[in-house]
C-alpha positions as CSV (number, residue, x, y, z in Angstrom):
1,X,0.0,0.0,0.0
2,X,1.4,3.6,-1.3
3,X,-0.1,4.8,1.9
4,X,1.5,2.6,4.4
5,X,4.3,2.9,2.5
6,X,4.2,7.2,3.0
7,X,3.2,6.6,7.2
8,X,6.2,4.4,7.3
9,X,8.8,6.6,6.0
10,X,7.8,9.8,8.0
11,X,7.5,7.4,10.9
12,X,9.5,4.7,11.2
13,X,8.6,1.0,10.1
14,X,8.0,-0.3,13.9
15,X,6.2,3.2,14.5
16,X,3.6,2.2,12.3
17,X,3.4,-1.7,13.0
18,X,3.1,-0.6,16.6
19,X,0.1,1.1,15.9
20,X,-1.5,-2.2,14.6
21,X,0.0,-4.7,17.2
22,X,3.1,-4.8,19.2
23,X,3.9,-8.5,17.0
24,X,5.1,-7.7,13.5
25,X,3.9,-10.4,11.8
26,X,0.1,-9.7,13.1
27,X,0.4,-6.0,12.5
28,X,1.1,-7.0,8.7
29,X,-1.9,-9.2,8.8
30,X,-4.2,-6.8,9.7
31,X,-2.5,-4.1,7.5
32,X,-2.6,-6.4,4.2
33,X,-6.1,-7.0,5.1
34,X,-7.4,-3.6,4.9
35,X,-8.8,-1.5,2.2
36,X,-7.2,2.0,1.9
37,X,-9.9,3.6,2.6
38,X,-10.2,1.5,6.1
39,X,-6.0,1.9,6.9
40,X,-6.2,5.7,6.2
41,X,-9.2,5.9,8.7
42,X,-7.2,3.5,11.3
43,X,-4.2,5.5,10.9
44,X,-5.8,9.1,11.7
45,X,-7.4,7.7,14.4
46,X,-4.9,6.0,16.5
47,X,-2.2,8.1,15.4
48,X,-2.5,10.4,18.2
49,X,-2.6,7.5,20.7
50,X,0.7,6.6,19.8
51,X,1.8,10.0,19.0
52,X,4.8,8.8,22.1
53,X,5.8,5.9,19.5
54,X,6.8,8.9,16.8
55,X,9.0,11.0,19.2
């Protein structure tokens, strides 16, 4: 995903798997599973609660 793909390299790889799941695999699951319009929606909204992860 081009959007992953953006969040990631602002971020940090593990920033963004982080936000998913704390096991790397599983966050890639769930990422792969989503539509765009779903991981854009995820992303703004949990993006704050790990806004510590981004520091």
């Amino acid at each position: 995903m081009r959007c992953a793909i953006i969040v990631s390299y602002v971020n940090g790889t593990n920033a963004l798997l982080k936000i998913f799941s704390k096991n790397k695999k599983e966050a890639i699951s769930i990422i792969n599973s989503m539509t765009i319009e779903s991981f854009s929606k995820y992303i703004k909204k949990n993006i704050q609660q790990n806004k510590h992860t981004f520091i």
